[in-house]
N, C-alpha and C positions, 0 to 999 in steps of 0.2 A: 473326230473323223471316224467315219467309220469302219468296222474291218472288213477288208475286200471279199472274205471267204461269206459272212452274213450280206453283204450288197447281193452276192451270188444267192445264195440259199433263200432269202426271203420273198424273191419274188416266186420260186420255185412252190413255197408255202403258200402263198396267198394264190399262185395259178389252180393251185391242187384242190385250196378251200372253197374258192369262188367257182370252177368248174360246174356246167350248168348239169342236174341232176339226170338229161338226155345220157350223155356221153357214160353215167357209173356203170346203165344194164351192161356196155361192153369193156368195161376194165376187164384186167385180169382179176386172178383169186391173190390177194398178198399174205392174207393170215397162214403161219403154223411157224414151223423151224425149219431155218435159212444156214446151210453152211456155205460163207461165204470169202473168195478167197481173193488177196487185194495184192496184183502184181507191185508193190512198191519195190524201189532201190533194195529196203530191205524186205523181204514179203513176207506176210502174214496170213493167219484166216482167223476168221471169228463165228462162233453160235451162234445168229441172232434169232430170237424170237421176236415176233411180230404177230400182236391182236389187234383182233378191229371189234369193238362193241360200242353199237350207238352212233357209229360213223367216226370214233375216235380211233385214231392208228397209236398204240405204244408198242416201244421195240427196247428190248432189252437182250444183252449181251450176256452168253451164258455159257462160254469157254474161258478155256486159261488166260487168254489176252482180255483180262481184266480193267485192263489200263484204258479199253475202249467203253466211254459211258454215252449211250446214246441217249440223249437229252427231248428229241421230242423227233415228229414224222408224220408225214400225211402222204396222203395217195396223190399219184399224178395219170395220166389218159393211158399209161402204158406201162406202169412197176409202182415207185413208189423210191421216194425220197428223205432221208433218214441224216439230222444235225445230230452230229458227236463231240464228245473233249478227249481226246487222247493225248497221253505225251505230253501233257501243258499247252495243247494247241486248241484250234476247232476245225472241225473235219466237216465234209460232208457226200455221204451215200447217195447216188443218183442211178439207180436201177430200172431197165425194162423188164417182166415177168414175162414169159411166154412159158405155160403151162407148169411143169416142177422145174424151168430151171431161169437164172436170172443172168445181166449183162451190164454192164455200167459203166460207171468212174469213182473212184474213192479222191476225192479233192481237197487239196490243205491251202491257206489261202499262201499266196506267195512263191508255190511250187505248181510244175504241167500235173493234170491229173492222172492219178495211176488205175490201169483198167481193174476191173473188179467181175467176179463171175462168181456162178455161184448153184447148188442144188436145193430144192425143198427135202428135207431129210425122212428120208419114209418112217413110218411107224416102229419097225421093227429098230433101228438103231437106237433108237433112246427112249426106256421105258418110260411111260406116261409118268409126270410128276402130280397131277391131279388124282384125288384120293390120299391117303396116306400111306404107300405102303415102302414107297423110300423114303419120304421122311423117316418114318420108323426106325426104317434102316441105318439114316444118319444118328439119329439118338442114340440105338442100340451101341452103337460104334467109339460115340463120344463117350458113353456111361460104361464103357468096359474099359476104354485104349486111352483116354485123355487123359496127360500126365498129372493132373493137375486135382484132388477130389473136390476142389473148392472152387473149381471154374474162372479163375482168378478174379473172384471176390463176385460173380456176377451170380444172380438168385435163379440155378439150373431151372429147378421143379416149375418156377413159373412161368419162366420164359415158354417153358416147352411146353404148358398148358396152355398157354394164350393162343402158340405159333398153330397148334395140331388144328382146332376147328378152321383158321385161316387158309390150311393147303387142302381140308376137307371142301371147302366153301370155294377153293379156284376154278375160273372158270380155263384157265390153259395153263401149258406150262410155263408159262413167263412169269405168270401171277403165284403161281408156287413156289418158282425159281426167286421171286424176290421175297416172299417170307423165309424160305430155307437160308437165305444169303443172308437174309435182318437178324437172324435166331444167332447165326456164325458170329457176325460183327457184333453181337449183343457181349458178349465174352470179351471182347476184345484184347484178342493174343494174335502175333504174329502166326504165319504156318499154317490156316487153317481156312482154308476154302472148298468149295462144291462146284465144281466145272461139267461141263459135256463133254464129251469124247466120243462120237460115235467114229466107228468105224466105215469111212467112205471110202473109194478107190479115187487115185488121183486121176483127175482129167487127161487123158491121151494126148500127149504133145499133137500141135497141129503139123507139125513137117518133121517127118523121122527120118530122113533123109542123112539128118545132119548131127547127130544126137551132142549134145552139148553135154562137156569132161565136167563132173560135179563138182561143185563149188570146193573151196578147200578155207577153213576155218581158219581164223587169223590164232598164234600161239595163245597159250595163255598166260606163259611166262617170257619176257625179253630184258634187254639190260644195256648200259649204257654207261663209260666211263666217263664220265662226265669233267674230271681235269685229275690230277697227280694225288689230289687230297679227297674226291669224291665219289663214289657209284652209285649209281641207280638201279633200282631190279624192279621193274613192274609186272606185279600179276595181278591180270586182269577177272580171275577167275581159277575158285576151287574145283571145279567142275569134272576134270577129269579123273576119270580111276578107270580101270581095266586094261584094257590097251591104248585106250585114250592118255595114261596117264605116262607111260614109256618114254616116250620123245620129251615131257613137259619135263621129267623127272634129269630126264638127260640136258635138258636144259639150262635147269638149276644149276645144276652140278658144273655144267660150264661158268655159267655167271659168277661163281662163286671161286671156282679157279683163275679166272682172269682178275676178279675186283680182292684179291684175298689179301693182298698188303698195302691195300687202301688206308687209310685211318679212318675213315667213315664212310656209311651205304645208307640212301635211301630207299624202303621200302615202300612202295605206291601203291595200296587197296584203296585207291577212290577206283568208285562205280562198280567193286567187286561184291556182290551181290550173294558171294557163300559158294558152298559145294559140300565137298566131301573132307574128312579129314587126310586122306593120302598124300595131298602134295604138301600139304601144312604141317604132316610129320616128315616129310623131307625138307622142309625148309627149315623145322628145329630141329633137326640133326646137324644142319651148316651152322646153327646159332647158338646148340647146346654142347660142352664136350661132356657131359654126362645126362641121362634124363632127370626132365625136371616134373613136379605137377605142373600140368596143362589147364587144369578144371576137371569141375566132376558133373556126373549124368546121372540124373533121377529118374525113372520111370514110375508109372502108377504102382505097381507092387514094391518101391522100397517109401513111397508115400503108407500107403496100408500095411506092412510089414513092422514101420517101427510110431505107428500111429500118429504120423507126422500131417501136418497141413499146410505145409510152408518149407521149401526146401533148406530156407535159411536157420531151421529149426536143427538142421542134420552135423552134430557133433563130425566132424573132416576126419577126427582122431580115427573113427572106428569106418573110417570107408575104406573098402578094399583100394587094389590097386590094378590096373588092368597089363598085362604082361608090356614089357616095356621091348620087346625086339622088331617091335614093327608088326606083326603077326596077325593085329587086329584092325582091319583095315574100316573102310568107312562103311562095306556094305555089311560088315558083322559087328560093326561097337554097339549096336541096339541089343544084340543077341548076346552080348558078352555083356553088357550089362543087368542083365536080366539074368545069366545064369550068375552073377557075382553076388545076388541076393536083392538088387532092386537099385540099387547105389554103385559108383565105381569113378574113382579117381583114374584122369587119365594122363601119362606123363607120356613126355617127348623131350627129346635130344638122345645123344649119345650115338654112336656105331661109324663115326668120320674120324679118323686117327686129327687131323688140326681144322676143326672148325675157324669159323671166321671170329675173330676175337676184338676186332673194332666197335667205333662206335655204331649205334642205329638209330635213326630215324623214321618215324614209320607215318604215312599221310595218308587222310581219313576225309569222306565227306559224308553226306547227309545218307548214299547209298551205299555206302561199304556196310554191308548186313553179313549176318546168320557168321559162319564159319569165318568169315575175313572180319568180323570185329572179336570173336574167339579170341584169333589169330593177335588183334592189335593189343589186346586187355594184356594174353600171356606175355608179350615180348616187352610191356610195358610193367607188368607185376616182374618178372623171372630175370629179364633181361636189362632194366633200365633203360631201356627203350624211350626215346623222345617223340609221344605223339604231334604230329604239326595237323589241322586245317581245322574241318567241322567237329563237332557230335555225331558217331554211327548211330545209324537209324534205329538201334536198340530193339532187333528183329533175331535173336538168339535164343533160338530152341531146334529140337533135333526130331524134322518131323518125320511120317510114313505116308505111303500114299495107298488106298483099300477103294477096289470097284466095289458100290455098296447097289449096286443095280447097272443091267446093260447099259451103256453108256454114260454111265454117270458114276464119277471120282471125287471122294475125301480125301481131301489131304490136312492132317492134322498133326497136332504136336506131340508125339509121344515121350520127349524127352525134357527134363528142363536142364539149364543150364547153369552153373556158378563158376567162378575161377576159381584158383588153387586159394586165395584171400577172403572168398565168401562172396562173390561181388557178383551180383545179377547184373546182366547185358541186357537181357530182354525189358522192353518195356522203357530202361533204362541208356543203355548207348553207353560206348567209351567219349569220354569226356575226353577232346584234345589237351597236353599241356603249354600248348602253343597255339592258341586261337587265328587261325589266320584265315584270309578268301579263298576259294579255293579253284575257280574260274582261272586264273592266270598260274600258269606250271610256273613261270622263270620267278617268278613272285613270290609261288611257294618253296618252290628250291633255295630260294637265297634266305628265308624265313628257315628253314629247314638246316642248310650251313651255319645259319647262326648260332644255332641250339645244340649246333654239335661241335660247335668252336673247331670249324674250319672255315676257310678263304670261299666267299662264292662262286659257283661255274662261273 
């Protein structure tokens, strides 16, 4: 049967193809860069770039919402119409052009469509990617800052001979934007992508009348006693530090005052996605009564410093240790690694006169990355910790983010990662010790009490 969203979209395609060559002289213009913004439940915007050579439209996505792959598109009498896969779905862009700016629906098959608007992005926001002189820029970046001298196993010198005549040879930035993006994925390391970002002003509400109270972000940490033998503490995300991180922090600190003479707590990183270490060293201080090792951080200078090519090469004996009072928070442990010589062990726990001293359980899926599978390895090395669900996506590295041209952002990995036991994440994943689904919570709760020999919720 077929899916309703392609019922929709393909006649769309064949209107656009078949369209008698009378009607093209008054099309709009559709080629250049599109920032485009999609009112959804939750909303979004995306880069897209869109060429036309030969009478073929390809559109390719070149912002952080990566997740949006635009698969194919052709022109219709009035904008132009654009099938994507997002999210594990299929989507489909249906835009009218009228001069730089656009108008539409973003359509998912099974839900109303969400309106979609959008600007041609003028020259000045985002430096041309044809020619070479950002690429350049990203290379220069990777071969000073990449933690890694060996690329992780992938042949640098060549890749980057092949890719340079191909961004020399594009005809737009889309065609750039996909060698620059092939050259990235060639390495294949988590942390390490080439976005857009140009600087646009947001669209003028249409009725200011009534100005509507900004949203307000769901907690990152919540909790849940679950019966006389069991707690739950879900955090959904490492994310906060600064003052973002105050209230999370205060949080904690309640959860852990009410669930403290439990015999056992589960801890919930499914879909936690990483952040910062901040709240992760407030959560080993409720799990540690002394500091323990956490893992240790390599940078490219203790790579070259002690002529290493493999983190796993690094004697643990002779790595420093990063002060243990809390002090080094997450937006200086790069900086503190770096002055520690290039290496630096980092420990947590200690500074709570009675931490929590029960069992733990900790539940994992396929998206618990970067910092929150850290987080699962340490309490599973340190603490005996009981992992229940998937494998983490084994996406742990500790990256930076460098404007390497107007409008255009590196984000890469400057750090690597190992546990306090030698044990790479990245590439790698925490391995559950309790393999279980991870779609049904009450399923995995009771999978989760068994392992911790208590009575189900």
């Amino acid at each position: 049967m077929m899916n309703p969203l392609r019922r929709l979209l393909i006649p769309l395609l064949l209107t656009s193809a078949l369209a008698p060559a009378a009607h093209a002289q008054g099309r709009p213009e559709v080629a250049g860069n599109w920032l485009v913004r999609v009112a959804a439940p939750q909303p979004f915007s995306v880069v897209l770039s869109v060429d036309e050579h030969g009478g073929v439209l390809t559109p390719r996505a070149m912002s952080r919402q990566q997740t949006i792959v635009p698969t194919s598109a052709a022109r219709t009498d009035s904008g132009f119409v654009v099938a994507a896969t997002a999210w594990g779905g299929e989507h489909a862009l249906d835009v009218a052009v009228r001069g730089d700016s656009l108008r539409g629906s973003w359509s998912t098959a099974g839900q109303a469509p969400a309106p979609a608007s959008g600007v041609r992005l003028p020259r000045e926001t985002l430096a041309p990617l044809t020619g070479t002189a950002v690429f350049d820029s990203v290379v220069h970046v990777l071969e000073r800052h990449f933690y890694d001298p060996g690329y992780n196993g992938a042949d640098w010198a060549r890749l980057v001979a092949q890719a340079r005549p191909r961004v020399a040879a594009a005809r737009s930035d889309g065609e750039a934007y996909a060698v620059i993006s092939g050259l990235l994925r060639a390495i294949g390391t988590s942390h390490l992508n080439f976005t857009a970002v140009p600087r646009v002003p947001s669209p003028a509400p249409a009725n200011t009348a009534a100005p509507r109270a900004p949203a307000t972000a769901a907690p990152s940490v919540s909790w849940q006693v679950l019966s006389p033998s069991l707690g739950y503490l879900r955090i959904a995300s490492f994310e906060p530090s600064g003052a973002a991180l105050v209230p999370e922090v205060a949080r904690m600190d309640s959860a852990f005052a009410e669930m403290a003479a439990l015999p056992a707590i589960v801890i919930d990183l499914r879909g936690n996605e990483g952040g910062s270490v901040d709240l992760a060293y407030r959560l080993g201080q409720h799990l540690q009564r002394v500091p323990v090792p956490a893992g240790y951080f390599v940078v490219r200078q203790g790579y070259d410093a002690r002529g290493m090519r493999a983190a796993a090469a690094l004697d643990t004996a002779t790595v420093p240790a990063l002060p243990t009072d809390g002090s080094v928070t997450g937006a200086m442990l790069g900086q503190a690694v770096y002055a520690a010589g290039g290496a630096a062990m980092l420990y947590i726990g200690g500074g709570i006169a009675r931490p929590y001293a029960g069992r733990i359980a900790v539940l994992t899926d396929e998206n618990t990355g970067s910092a929150a599978e850290a987080v699962a390895a340490m309490l599973q090395e340190a603490r005996g910790a009981v992992v229940v669900g998937e494998r983490t996506a084994g996406a742990m590295l500790s990256s930076a983010d460098v404007m390497v041209a107007p409008g255009w952002r590196l984000r890469y990995p400057a750090m690597d990662y190992r546990t306090a036991a030698g044990r790479r994440v990245e590439g790698d994943g925490v391995a559950p010790d309790v393999p279980a689904p991870t779609a049904d919570r009450a399923a995995l709760l009771r999978a989760a009490a068994q392992a911790l020999r208590v009575p189900p919720p």
